[in-house]
NUVEX-843883 format. One line per 2 residues: number of its first residue (from 1); for each residue y, x, z of C-alpha. Coordinates in steps of 0.02 Angstrom, whole numbers, always signed. Layout:
! residues N
NUM	Y:X:Z | ...
! end
This chain:
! residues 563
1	+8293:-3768:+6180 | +8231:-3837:+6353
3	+8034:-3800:+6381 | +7932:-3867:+6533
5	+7787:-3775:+6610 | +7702:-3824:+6785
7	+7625:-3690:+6879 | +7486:-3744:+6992
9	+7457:-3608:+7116 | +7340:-3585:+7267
11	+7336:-3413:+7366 | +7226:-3350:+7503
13	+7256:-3216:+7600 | +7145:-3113:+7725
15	+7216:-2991:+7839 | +7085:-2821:+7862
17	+7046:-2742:+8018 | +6903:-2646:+8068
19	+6857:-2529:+8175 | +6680:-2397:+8181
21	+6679:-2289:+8331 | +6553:-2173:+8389
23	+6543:-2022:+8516 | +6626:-1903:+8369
25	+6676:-2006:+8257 | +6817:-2144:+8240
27	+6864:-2246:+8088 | +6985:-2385:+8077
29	+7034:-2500:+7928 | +7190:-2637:+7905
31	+7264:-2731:+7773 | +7267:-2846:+7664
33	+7142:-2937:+7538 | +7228:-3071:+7442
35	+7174:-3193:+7302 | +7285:-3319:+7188
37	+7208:-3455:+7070 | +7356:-3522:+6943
39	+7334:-3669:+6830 | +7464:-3693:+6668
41	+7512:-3854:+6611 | +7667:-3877:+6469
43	+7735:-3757:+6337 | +7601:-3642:+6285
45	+7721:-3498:+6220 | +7842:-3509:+6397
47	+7678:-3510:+6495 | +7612:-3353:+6366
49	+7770:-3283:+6444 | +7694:-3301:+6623
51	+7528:-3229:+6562 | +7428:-3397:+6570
53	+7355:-3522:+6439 | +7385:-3716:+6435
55	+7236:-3795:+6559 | +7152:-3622:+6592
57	+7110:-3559:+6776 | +7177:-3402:+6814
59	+7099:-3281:+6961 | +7213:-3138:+7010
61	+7167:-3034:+7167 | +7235:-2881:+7251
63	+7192:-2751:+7395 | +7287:-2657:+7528
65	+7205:-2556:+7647 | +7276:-2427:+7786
67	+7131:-2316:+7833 | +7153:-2179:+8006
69	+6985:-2093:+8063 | +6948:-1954:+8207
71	+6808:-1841:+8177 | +6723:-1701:+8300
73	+6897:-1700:+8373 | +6987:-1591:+8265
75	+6975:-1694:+8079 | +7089:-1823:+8058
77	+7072:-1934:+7900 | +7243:-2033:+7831
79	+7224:-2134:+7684 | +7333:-2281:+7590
81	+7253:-2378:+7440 | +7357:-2512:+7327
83	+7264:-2584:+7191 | +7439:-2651:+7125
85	+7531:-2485:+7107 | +7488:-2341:+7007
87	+7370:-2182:+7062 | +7532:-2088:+7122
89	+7553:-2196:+7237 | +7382:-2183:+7332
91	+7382:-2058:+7466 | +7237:-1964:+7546
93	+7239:-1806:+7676 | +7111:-1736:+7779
95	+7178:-1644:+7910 | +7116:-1489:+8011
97	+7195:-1475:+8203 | +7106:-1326:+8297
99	+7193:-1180:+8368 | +7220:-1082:+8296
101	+7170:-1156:+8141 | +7270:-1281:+8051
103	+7240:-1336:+7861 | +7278:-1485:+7736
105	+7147:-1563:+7609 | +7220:-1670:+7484
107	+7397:-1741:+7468 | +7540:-1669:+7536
109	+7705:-1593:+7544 | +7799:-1428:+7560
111	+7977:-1409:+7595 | +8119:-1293:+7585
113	+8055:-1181:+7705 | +7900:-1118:+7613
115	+7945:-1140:+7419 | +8124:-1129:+7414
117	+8141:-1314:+7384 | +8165:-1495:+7421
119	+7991:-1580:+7445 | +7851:-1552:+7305
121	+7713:-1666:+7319 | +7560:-1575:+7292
123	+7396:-1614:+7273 | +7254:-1481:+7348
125	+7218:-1382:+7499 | +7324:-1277:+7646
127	+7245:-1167:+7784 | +7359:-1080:+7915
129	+7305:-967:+8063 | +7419:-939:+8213
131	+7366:-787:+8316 | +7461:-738:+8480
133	+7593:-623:+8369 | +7544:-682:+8190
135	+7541:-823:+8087 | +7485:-812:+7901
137	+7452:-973:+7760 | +7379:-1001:+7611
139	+7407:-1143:+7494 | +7307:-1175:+7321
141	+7381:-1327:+7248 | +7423:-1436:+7088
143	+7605:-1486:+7066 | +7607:-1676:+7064
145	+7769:-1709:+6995 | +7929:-1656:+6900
147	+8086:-1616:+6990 | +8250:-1686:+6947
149	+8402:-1717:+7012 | +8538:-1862:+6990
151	+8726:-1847:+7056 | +8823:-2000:+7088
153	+9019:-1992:+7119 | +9108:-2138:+7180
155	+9111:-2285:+7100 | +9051:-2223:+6963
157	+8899:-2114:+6890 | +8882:-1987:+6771
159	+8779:-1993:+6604 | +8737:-1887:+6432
161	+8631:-1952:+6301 | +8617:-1849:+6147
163	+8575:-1949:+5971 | +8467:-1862:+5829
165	+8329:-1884:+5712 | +8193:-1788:+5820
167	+8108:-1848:+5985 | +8168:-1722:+6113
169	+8018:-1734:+6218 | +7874:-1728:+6050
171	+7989:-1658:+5908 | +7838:-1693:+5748
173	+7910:-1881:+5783 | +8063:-1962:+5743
175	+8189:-2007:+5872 | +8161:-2168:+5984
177	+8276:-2307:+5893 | +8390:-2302:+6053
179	+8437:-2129:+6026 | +8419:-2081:+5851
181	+8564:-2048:+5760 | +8569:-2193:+5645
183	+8587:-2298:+5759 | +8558:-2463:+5794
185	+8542:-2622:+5660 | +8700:-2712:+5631
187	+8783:-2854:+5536 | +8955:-2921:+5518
189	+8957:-3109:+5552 | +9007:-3247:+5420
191	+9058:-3348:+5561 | +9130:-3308:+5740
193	+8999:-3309:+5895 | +9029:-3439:+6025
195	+8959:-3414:+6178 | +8851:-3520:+6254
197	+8830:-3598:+6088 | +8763:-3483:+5972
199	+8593:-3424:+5974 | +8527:-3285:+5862
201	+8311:-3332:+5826 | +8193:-3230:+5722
203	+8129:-3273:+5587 | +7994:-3220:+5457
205	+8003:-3271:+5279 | +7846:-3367:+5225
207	+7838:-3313:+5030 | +7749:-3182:+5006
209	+7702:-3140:+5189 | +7521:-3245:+5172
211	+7475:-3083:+5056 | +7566:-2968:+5165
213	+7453:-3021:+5323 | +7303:-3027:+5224
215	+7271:-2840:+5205 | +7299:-2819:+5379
217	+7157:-2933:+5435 | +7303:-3057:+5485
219	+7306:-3188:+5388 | +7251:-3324:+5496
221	+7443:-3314:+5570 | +7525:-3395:+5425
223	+7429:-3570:+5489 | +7571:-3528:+5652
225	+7706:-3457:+5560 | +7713:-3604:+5439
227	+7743:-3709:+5586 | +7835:-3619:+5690
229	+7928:-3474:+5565 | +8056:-3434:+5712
231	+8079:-3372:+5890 | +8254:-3352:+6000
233	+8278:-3178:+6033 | +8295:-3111:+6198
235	+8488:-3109:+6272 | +8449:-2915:+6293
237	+8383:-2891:+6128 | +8543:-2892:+6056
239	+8723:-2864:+6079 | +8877:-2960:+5995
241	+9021:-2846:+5976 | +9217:-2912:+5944
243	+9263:-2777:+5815 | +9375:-2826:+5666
245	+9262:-2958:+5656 | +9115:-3030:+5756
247	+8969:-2884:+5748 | +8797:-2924:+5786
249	+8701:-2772:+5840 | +8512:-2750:+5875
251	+8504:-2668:+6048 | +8307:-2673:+6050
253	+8210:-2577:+5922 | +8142:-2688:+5760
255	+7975:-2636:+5764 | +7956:-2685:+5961
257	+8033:-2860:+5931 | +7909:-2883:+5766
259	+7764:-2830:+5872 | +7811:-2950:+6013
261	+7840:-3119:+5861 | +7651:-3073:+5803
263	+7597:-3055:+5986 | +7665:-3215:+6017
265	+7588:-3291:+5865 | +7388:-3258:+5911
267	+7425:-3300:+6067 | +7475:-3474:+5985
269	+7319:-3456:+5883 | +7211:-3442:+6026
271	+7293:-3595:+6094 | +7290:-3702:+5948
273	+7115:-3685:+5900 | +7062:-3667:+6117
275	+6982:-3513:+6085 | +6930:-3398:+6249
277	+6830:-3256:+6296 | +6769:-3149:+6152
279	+6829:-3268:+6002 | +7004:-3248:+6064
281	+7102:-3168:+5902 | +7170:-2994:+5972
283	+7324:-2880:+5934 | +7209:-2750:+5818
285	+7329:-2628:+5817 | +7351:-2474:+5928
287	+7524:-2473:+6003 | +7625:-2320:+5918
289	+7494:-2270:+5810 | +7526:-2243:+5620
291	+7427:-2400:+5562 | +7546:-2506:+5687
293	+7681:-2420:+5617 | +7654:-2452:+5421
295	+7628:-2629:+5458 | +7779:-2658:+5562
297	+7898:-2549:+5435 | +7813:-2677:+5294
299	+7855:-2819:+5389 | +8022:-2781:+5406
301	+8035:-2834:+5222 | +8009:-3011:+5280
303	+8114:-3019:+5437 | +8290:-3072:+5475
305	+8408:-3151:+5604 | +8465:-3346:+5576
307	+8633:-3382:+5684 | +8738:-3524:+5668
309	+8645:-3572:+5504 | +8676:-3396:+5403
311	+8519:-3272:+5380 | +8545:-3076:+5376
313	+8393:-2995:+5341 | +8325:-2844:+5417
315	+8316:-2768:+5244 | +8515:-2789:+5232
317	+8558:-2732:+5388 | +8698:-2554:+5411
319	+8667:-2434:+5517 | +8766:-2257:+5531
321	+8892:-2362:+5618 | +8880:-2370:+5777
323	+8801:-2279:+5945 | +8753:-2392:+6124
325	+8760:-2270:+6257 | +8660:-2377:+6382
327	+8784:-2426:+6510 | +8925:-2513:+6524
329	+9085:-2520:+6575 | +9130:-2357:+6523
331	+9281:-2246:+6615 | +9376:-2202:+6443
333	+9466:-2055:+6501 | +9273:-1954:+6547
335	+9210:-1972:+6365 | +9157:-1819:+6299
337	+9083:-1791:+6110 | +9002:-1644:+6047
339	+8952:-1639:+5854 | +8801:-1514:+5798
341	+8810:-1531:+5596 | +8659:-1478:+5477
343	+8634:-1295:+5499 | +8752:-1265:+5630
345	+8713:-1145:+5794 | +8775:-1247:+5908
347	+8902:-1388:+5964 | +9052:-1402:+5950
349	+9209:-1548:+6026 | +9239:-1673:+5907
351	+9406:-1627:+5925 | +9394:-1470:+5812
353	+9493:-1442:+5652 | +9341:-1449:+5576
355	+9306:-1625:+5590 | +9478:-1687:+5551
357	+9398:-1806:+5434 | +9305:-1891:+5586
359	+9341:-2028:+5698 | +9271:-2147:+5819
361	+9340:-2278:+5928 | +9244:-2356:+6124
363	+9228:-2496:+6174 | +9221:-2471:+6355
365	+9135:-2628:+6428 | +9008:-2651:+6312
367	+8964:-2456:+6310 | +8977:-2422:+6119
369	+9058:-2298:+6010 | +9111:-2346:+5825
371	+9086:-2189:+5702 | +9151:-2156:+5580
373	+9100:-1999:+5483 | +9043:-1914:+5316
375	+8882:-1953:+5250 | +8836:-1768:+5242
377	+8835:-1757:+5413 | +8677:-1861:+5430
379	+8573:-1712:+5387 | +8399:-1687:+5482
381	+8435:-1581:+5611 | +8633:-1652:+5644
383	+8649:-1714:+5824 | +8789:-1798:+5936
385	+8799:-1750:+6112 | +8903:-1880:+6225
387	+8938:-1864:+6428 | +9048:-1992:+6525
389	+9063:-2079:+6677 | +9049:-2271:+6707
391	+9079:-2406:+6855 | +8943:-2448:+6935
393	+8918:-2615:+7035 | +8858:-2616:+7214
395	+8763:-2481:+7319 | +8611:-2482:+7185
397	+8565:-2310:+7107 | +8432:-2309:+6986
399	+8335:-2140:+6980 | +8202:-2237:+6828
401	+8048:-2251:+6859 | +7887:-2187:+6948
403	+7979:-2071:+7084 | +7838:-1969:+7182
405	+7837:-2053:+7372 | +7934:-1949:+7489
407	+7977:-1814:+7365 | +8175:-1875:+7370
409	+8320:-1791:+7462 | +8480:-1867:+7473
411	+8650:-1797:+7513 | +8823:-1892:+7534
413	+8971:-1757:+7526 | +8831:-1616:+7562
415	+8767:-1693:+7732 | +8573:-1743:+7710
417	+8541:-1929:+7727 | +8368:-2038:+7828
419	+8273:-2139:+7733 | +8275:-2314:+7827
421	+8444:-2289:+7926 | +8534:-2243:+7792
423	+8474:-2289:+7622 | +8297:-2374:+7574
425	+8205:-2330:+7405 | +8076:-2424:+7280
427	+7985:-2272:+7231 | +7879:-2379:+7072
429	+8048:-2447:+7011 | +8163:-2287:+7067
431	+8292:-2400:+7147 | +8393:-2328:+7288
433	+8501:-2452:+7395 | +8635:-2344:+7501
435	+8685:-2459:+7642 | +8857:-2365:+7634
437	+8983:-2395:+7518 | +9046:-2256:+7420
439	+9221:-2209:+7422 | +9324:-2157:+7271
441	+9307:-1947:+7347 | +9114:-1978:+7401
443	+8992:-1895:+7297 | +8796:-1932:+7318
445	+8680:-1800:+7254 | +8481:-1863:+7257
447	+8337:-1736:+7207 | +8190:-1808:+7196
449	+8011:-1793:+7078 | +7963:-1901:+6945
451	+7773:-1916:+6928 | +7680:-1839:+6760
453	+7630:-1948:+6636 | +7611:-2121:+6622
455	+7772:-2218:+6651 | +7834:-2057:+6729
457	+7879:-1900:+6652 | +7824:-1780:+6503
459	+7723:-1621:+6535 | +7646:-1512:+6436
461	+7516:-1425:+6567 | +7470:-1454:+6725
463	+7551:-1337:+6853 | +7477:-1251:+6989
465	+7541:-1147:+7148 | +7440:-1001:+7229
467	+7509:-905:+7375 | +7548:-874:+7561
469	+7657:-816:+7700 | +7652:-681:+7857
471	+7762:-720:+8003 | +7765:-617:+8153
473	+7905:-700:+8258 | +7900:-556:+8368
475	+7948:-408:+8260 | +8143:-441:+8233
477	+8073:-630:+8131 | +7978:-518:+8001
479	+7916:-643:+7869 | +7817:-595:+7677
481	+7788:-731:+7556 | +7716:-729:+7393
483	+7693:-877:+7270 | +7610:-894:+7091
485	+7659:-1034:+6978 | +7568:-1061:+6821
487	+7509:-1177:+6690 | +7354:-1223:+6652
489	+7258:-1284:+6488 | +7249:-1216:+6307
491	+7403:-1287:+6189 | +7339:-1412:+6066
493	+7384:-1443:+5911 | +7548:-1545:+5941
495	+7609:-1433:+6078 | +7768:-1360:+6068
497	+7799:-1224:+6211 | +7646:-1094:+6269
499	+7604:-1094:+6461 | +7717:-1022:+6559
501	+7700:-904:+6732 | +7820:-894:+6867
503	+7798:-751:+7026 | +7904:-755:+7180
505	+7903:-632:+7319 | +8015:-635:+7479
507	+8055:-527:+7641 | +8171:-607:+7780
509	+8214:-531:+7938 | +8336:-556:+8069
511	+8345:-527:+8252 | +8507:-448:+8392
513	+8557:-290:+8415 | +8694:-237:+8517
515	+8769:-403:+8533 | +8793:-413:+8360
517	+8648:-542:+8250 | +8613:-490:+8080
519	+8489:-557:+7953 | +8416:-459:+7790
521	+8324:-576:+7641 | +8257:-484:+7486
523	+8203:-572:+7353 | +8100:-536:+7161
525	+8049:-639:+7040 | +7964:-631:+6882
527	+7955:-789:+6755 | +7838:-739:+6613
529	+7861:-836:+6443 | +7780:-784:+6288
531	+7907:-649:+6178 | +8029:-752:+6064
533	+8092:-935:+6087 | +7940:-969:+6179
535	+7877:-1084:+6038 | +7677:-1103:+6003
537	+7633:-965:+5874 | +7576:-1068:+5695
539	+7396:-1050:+5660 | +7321:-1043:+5497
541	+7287:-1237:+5434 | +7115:-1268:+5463
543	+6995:-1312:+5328 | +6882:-1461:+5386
545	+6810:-1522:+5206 | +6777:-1469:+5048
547	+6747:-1606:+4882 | +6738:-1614:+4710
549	+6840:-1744:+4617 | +6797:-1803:+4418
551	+6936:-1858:+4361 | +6966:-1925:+4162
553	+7062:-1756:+4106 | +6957:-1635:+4204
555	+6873:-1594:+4393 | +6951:-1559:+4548
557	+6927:-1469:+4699 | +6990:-1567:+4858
559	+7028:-1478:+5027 | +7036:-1590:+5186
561	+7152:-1456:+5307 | +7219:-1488:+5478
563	+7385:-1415:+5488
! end
């Protein structure tokens, strides 16, 4: 199917400078103000793609600013603003230069030499004072990010993914549909796929599905779906596999490519009937939540796949089958698999007598296992564990996304790497381009943090570090240092681990003696989890309401409890 769209774009663009100087006081501003006016004309669901509407003016505007300031000749201001990146990626420091006084305000980092670690982005305030034979710090911060750490060998990277029927991160909800242990949605072809040629499309089954959309306050759709029942999916929505047969597997999750078909379809609504502002039909579902979730799971009933003029309906589809392990080309020799059955302590190879009726077969390039195993396997705590190694192409590494600016340190074969001579990084995206090429030996280790929330990673509690050094260089390099870590915030309801405390104390010296150099380190710590597996104690469920019910044979007592 060919569409047409014409984009009609004008952009202006302003460059900032300014500059505010007094006899104490110096501020300077540059950047960036920029503003873009589109106009859509053609296919109103490839231009829905593009975020704009068939003969509709759109305004989109963004701000970069660079801001330095001087004040009473020891305050220094640094600040970066983006409007077009997240709040991680702002940065603000006010800085504190007078001997011997020296201090941080706002966002910074520390380094190996003071924590014991690669950078940590922190967010909060540093004071130092360095006397004539002295120096002592203090630091009260919040930890901005999560560290992590990624090794890369060669051509090719190493992975694990582990599939199950629990969320790892949020275990009260099932597994995300690229890791559970179903896996994903399959169907053997009636006829083979030809590339290039065949073209799998969506489509929703019309009887019945007016009723359906009714009770969800939808049912002004079926005026688009009438019309216009189907949509091509995505070429990464799905993934045809040459097994015995041609083998049509979902890649993306059903209830993501359902959402997206009724997005579309208010979207055509809106079009259709030219409707703008606040009589624009809306999405009135919350993304994840349990209403969305009932009403996607229902509308399953009504979906399936039409290729090549044969229909296999979601409802129909097998699953237990096989496992995408997210990358391809595969090294087969590196595959590792590690069963956990229902009940079991732990796991164990698949290669043990005790799962002699098991088997699987890879297929390397498309990165997929075929499993075969016993149906009492699929209990609800079973899991499959799987490590390997695959080819990668080029000098890319992708760390995912929303890396903490500046928090990365990379290593080739041990030896620490510069960021702009040696490799470059997109810290929203997490892409690192080496400009060396790996050899077969090389080995590339990055550490790095990931930011909390958002896009970025999961966190329970916000963490915080309290602490400080002595030095006194002049007593044989006598140094103390103490450091608190701890998390803050009560656990709610959902949480799974209790806050955790973590207490480091160290004592380095070093100096000559006799023309021999020696050096003496002590070191103590103390990481304080709650007794047990560190999981949240259960309350008692909570009683919130109290009713009586009549009912024909008798009366009731109803209690509303929060577990």
């Amino acid at each position: 199917m060919k569409r047409t769209i014409f984009l009609l774009m004008l952009g202006l663009a302003f460059t900032l400078w300014g500059q505010e100087q007094t006899g104490s006081f110096t501020l300077e501003v540059t950047g960036q103000k920029t503003w873009t006016i589109s106009y859509g004309i053609g296919d109103p669901g490839a231009l829905a793609s593009e975020g704009l509407y068939p003969g509709q003016l759109s305004l989109d505007q963004s701000l970069r600013a660079d801001i330095t300031g001087t004040a009473l000749g020891f305050l220094t201001l640094e600040a970066n603003f983006d409007d077009q990146l997240g709040p991680g990626f702002q940065h603000f420091v006010l800085k504190l230069e007078q001997p011997p006084w020296r201090g941080l305000l706002g966002d910074f980092y520390v380094g190996r030499g003071e924590l014991g670690v690669y950078n940590k982005k922190l967010l909060g305030v540093k004071v130092s004072y360095e006397g004539d034979t002295f120096t002592v710090s203090a630091l009260g911060a919040r930890l901005e990010g999560i560290s992590e750490s990624r090794t890369f060998r060669g051509q090719a990277a190493q992975a694990e993914i582990t599939f199950s029927y629990h969320d790892p991160e949020q275990p009260w909800l099932p597994a995300p549909y690229a890791v559970n242990l179903d896996g994903p949605y399959f169907w053997p072809l009636k006829a083979p796929f030809v590339e290039g040629f065949s073209q799998p499309k969506l489509i929703l089954r019309t009887d019945g599905l007016d009723g359906y959309l009714v009770d969800y306050g939808l049912g002004y759709l079926m005026e688009v779906l009438a019309e216009q029942p189907g949509s091509e999916l995505a070429e990464g929505a799905y993934l045809v596999l040459r097994d015995t047969g041609d083998v049509l597997l979902l890649k993306s999750p059903p209830d993501g490519i359902l959402r997206n078909r009724i997005r579309e379809a208010i979207d055509a609504y809106n079009d259709l009937h030219g409707l703008a502002g606040q009589d624009r039909k809306r999405y009135p579902f919350v993304t994840g939540g349990e209403l969305e979730r009932a009403f996607l799971q229902g509308l399953e009933a009504y979906a399936q796949v039409e290729l090549d003029q044969e229909v296999y309906p979601f409802a129909e589809a097998g699953r237990r089958r096989y496992l995408l392990l997210g990358e391809k080309d595969v090294i087969e020799d590196s595959l590792a698999i590690e069963l956990l059955p229902p009940g079991a302590d732990g796991f164990r190879p698949i290669d043990d007598p005790a799962f002699a009726d098991y088997s699987w077969d890879l297929y390397p390039e498309e990165g997929v296992i075929k499993i075969q195993f016993p149906e009492e396997f699929f209990g609800d705590d079973a899991a499959v564990h799987v490590t390997f190694r695959y080819q990668r192409a080029g000098d890319v590494f992708m760390l995912g996304l929303s890396v903490v600016p500046g928090s990365e340190r990379v290593y080739l074969n041990g030896e620490p790497l510069t960021r702009g001579t040696d490799y470059t990084i997109d810290y929203e995206t997490g892409m690192l381009v080496l400009f060396v090429t790996l050899t077969e030996d090389d080995e590339l280790k990055v550490d790095f943090e990931r930011q909390r929330g958002g896009l970025g990673g999961y966190a329970e509690y916000e963490r915080v570090f309290l602490g400080g050094t002595l030095s006194v260089p002049g007593y044989e390099d006598f140094k103390l240092s103490l450091w608190r870590a701890l998390d803050l915030g009560k656990p709610g309801p959902t949480t799974r681990t209790m806050p955790n405390t973590h207490t480091v104390a160290a004592l380095s010296m070093g100096g000559e003696s006799a023309g021999w150099q020696y050096f003496l380190s002590f070191g103590a710590s103390e990481n304080v989890f709650p007794p047990g597996d560190n999981e949240r104690i259960a309350a008692p469920n909570r009683v919130n309401d109290i009713a009586v019910v009549e009912a024909p044979d008798g009366q009731y007592v109803v209690f509303a409890h929060q577990n």
